[in-house]
C-alpha positions as a Markdown table, in Angstrom:
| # | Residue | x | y | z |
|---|---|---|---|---|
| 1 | Unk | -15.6 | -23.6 | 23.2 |
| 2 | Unk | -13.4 | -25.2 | 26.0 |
| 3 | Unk | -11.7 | -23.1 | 28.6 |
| 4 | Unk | -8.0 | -23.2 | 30.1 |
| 5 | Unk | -6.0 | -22.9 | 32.9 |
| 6 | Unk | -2.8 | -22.2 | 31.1 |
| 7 | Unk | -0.9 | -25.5 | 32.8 |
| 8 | Unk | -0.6 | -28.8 | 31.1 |
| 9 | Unk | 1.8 | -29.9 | 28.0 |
| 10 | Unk | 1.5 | -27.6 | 24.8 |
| 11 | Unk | -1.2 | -28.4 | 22.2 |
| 12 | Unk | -1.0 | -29.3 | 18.4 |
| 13 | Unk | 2.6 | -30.1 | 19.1 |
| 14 | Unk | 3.2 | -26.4 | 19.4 |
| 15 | Unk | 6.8 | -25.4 | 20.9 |
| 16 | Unk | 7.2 | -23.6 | 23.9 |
| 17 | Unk | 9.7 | -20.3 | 23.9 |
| 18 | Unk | 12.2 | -19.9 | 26.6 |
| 19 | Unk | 11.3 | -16.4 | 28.4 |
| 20 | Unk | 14.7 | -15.8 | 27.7 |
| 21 | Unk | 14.5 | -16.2 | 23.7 |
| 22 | Unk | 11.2 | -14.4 | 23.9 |
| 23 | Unk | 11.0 | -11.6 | 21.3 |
| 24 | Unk | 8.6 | -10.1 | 22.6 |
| 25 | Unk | 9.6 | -10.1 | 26.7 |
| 26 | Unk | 11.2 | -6.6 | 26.3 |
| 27 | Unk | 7.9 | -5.1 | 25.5 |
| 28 | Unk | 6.0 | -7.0 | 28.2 |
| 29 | Unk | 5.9 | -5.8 | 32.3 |
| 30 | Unk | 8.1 | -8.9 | 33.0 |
| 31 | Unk | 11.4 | -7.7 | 31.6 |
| 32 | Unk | 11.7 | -5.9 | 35.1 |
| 33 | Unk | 12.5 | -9.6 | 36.4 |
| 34 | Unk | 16.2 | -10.3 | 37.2 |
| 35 | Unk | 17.8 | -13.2 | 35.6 |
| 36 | Unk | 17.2 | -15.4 | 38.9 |
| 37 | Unk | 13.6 | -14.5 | 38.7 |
| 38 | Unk | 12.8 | -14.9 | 35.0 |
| 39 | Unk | 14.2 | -18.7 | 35.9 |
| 40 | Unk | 12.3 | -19.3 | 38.5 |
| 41 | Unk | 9.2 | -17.7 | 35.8 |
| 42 | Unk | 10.5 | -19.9 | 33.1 |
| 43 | Unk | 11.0 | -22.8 | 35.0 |
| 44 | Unk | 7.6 | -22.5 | 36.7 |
| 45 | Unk | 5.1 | -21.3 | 33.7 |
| 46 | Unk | 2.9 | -23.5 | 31.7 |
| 47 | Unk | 2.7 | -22.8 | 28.1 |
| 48 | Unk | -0.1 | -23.9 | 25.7 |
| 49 | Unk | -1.6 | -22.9 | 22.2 |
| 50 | Unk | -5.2 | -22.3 | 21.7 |
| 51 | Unk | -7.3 | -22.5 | 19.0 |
| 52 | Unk | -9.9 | -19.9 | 18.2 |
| 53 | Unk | -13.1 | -20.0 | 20.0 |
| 54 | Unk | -10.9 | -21.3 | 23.3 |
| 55 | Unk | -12.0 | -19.6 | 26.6 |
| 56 | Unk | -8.8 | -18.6 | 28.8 |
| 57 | Unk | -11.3 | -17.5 | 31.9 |
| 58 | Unk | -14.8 | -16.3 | 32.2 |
| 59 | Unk | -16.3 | -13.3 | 33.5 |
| 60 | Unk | -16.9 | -14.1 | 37.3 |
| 61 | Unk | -14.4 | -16.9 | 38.0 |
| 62 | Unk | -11.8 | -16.8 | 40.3 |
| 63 | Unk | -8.2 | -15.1 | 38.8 |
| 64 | Unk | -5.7 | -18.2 | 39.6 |
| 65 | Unk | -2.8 | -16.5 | 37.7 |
| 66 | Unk | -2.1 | -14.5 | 34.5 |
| 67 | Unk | -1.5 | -15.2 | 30.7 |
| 68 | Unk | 1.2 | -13.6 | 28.7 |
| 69 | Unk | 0.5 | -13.6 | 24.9 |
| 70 | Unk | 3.2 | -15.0 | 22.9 |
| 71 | Unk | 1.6 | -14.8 | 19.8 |
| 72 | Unk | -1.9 | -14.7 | 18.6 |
| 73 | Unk | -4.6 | -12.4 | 19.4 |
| 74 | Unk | -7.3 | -12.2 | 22.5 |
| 75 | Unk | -10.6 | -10.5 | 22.9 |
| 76 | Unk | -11.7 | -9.7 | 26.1 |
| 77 | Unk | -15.7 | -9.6 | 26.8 |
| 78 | Unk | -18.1 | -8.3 | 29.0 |
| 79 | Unk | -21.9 | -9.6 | 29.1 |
| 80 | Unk | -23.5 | -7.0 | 30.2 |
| 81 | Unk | -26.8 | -7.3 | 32.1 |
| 82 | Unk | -29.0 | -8.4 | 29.0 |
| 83 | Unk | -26.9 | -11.3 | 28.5 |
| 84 | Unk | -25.3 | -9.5 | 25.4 |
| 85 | Unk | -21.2 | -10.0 | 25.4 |
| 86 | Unk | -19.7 | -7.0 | 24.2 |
| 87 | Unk | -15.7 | -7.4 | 22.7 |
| 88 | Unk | -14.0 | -4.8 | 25.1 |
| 89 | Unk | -10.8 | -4.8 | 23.7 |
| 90 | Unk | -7.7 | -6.9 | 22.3 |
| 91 | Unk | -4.7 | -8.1 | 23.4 |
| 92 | Unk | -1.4 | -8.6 | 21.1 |
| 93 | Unk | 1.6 | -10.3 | 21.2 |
| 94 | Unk | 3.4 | -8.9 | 24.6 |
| 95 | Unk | 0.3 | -8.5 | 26.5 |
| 96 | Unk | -0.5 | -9.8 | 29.8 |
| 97 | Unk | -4.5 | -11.0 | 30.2 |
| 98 | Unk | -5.8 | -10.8 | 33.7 |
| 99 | Unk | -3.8 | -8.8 | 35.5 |
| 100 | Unk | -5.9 | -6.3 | 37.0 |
| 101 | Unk | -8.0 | -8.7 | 38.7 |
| 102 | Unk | -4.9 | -10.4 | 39.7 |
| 103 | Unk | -3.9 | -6.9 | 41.3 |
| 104 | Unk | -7.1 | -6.2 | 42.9 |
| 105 | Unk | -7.3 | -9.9 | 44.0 |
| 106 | Unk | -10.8 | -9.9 | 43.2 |
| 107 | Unk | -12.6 | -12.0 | 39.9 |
| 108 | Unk | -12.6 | -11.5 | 36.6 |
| 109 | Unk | -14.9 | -8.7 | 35.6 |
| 110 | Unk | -14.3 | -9.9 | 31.8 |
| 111 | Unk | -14.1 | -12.7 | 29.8 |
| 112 | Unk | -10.8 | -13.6 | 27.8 |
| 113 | Unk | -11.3 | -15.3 | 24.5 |
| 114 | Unk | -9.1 | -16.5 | 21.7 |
| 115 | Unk | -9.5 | -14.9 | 18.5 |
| 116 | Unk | -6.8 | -16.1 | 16.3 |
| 117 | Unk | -4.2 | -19.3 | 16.9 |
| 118 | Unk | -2.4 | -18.2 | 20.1 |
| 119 | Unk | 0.4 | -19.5 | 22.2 |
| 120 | Unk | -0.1 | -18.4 | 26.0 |
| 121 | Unk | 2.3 | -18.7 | 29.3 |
| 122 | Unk | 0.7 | -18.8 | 32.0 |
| 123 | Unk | 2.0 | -18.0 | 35.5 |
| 124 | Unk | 0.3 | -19.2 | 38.4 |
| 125 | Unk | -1.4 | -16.6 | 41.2 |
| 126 | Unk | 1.4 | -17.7 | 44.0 |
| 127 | Unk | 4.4 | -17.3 | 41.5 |
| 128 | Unk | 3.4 | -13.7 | 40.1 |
| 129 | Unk | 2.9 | -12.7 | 44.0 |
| 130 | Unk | 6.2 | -14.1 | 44.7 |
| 131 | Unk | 7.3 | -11.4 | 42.6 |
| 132 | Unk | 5.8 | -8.7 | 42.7 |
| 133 | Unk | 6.4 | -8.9 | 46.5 |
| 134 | Unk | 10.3 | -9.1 | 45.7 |
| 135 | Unk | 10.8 | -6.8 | 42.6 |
| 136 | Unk | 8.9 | -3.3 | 43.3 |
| 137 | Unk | 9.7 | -2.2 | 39.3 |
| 138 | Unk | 7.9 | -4.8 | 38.2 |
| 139 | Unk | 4.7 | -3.5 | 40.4 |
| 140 | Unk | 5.5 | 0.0 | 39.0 |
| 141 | Unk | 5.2 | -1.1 | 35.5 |
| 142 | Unk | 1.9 | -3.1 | 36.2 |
| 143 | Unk | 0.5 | 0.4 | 37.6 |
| 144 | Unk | 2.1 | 2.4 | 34.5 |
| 145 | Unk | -0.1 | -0.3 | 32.0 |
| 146 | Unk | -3.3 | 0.3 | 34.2 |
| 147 | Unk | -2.8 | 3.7 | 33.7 |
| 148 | Unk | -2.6 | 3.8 | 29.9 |
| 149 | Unk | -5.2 | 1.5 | 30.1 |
| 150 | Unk | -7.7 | 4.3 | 31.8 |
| 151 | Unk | -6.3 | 6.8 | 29.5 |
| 152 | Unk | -7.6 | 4.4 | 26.5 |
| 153 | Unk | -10.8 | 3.8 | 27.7 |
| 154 | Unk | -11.5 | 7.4 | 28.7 |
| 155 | Unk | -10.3 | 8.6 | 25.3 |
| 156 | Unk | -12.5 | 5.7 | 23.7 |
| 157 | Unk | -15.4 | 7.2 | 25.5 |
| 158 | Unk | -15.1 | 10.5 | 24.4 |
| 159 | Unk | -14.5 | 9.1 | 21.0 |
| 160 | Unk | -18.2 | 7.5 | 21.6 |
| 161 | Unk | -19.8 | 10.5 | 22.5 |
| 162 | Unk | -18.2 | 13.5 | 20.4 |
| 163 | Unk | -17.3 | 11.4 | 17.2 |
| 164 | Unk | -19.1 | 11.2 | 13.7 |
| 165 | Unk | -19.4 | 7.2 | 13.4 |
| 166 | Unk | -18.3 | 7.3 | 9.9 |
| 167 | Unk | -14.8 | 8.9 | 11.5 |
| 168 | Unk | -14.7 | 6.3 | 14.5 |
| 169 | Unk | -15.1 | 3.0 | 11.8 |
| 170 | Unk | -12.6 | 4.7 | 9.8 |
| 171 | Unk | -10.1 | 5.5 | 13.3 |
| 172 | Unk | -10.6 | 1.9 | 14.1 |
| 173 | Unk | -9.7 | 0.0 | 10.5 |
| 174 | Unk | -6.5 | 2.7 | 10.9 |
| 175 | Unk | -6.2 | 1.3 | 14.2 |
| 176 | Unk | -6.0 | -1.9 | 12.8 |
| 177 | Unk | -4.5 | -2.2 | 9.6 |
| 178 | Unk | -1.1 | -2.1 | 11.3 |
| 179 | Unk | -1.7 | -6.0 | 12.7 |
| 180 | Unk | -4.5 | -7.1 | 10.0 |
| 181 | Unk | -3.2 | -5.9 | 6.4 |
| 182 | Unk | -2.4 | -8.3 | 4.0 |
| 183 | Unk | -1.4 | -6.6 | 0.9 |
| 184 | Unk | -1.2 | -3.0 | -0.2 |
| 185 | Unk | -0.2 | -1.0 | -3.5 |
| 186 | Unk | -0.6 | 2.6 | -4.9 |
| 187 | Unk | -2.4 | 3.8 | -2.0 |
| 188 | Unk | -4.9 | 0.7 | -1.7 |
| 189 | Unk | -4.8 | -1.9 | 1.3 |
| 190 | Unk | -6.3 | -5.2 | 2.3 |
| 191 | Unk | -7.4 | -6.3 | 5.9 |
| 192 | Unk | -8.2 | -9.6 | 7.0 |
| 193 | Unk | -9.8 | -9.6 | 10.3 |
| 194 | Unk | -10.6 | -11.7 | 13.1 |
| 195 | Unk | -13.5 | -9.8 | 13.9 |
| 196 | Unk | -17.3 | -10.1 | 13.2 |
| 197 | Unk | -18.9 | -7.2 | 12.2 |
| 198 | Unk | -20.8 | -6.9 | 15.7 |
| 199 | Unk | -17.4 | -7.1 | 17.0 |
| 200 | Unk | -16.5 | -4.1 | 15.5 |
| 201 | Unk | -20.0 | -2.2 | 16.4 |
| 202 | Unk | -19.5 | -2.8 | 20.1 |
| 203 | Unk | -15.4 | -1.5 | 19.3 |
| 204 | Unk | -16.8 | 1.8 | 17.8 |
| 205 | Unk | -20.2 | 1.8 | 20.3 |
| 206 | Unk | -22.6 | 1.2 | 18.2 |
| 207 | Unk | -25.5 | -0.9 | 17.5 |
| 208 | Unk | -24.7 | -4.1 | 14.6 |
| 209 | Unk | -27.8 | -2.1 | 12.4 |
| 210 | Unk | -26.1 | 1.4 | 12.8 |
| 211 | Unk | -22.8 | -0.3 | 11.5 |
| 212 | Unk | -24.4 | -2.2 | 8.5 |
| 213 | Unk | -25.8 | 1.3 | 7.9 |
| 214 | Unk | -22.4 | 3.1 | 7.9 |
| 215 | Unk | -20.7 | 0.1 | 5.8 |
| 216 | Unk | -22.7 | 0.5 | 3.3 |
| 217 | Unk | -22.0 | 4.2 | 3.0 |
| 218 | Unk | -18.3 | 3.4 | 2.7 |
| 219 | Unk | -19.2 | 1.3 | 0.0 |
| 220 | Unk | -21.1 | 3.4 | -1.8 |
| 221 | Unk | -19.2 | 6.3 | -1.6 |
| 222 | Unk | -15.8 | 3.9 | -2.3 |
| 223 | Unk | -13.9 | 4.3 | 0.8 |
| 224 | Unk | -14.0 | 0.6 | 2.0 |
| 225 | Unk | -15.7 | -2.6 | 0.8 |
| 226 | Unk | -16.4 | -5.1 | 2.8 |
| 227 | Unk | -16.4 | -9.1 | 2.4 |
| 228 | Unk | -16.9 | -11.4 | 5.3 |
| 229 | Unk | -14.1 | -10.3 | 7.4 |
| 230 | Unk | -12.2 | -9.3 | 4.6 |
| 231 | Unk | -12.1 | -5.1 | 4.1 |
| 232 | Unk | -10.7 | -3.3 | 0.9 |
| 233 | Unk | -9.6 | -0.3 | 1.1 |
| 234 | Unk | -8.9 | 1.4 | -2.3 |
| 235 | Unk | -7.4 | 4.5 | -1.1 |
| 236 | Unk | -6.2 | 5.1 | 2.5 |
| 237 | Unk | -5.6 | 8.8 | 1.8 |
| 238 | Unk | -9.3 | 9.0 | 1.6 |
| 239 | Unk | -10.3 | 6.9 | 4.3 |
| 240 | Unk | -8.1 | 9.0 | 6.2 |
| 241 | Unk | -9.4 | 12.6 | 5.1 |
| 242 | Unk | -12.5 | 11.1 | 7.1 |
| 243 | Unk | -10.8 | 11.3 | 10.3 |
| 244 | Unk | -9.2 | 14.7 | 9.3 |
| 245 | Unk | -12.4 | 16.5 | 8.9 |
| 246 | Unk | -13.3 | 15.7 | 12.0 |
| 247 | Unk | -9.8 | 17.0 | 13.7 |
């Protein structure tokens, strides 16, 4: 695995996306920017695809700037005090990686991995000061994503601690199959998935031998099969009655 910086040309002779053409700037904090300032962004940025298994930053370096996601998919890790790195969460297309320790000014308290092909901007520490100092909505909105943020990971806690596991495996493939499916007829649905099965176990909080255990219920009872990363899901009607029944 290598890590980046987010400067330097483009990789793989990958293109780079004016912020202005972005599709996906209107969902991001950044569309707050005036047109002067989204130059000064896009003029300024460095833009580079990754490969899978690329390291953006680790846990405990210094934040020099942030990464929007163009288009891809990151995981972001925490190794906790056994060594054990735990996926966290994911970040989309529209995302920016590394903000809150950009906020806080403090290091990075997780680790940003690429999981799938990704293009990244990244925009330096002394540029995204520059405007957050000049453009208070754009501060606003970074607070408004910290706060849904919280509200996630409380909500994921509680879902940890008062949830059946079969329910939380089945809430997270839902959660997923509107970035991962692949195919889908008469009720049925195919996810391919960029993450390992321990990957998952640490998304739902449980341990890789409690997961085996509960994919292998799904299987037997015909709810989801599993292959690899590949997950078939005959009938989402009754992967979703698992959820219901605990509503």
């Amino acid at each position: 695995m290598t890590a980046g910086n987010g400067g330097g040309p483009t990789r793989n002779g990958g293109k780079a996306t004016s912020c202005f053409a972005c599709q996906t700037r209107e969902r991001t904090e950044w569309c707050a920017l005036s047109h002067d300032d989204l130059k000064l962004i896009d003029d300024s940025k460095g833009v580079r695809e990754y490969l899978p298994g690329d390291v953006l930053y680790h846990q405990g370096a210094p934040c020099v700037g942030v990464f929007c996601v163009q288009s891809g998919l990151i995981g972001l890790r925490k190794v906790d005090h056994d060594g054990n790195s735990v996926l966290v969460r994911l970040a989309y297309p529209g995302d920016t990686v590394g903000y809150r320790s950009f906020l806080a000014g403090e290091e990075h308290h997780l680790s940003a991995e690429v999981l799938k092909p990704s293009m990244l901007c990244f925009i330096e520490q002394a540029t995204a000061r520059r405007m957050l100092e000049t453009n208070p909505s754009l501060g606003l909105r970074f607070l408004k994503r910290m706060a849904r943020d919280l509200d996630e990971a409380e909500d994921k806690f509680l879902e940890s601690t008062n949830s059946d596991i079969r329910v939380r495996l089945a809430h997270l493939l839902f959660v997923l199959k509107d970035r991962f499916a692949i195919e889908s007829g008469n009720g049925a649905l195919t996810l391919e998935l960029p993450l390992s099965r321990q990957d998952m176990a640490a998304m739902i909080g449980v341990r890789p031998e409690t997961m085996s255990r509960t994919i292998r219920k799904f299987e037997d009872e015909g709810l989801a099969f599993f292959s690899g990363r590949t997950v078939r899901v005959p009938d989402m009607a009754a992967l979703f009655a698992q959820i219901e029944v605990d509503s």
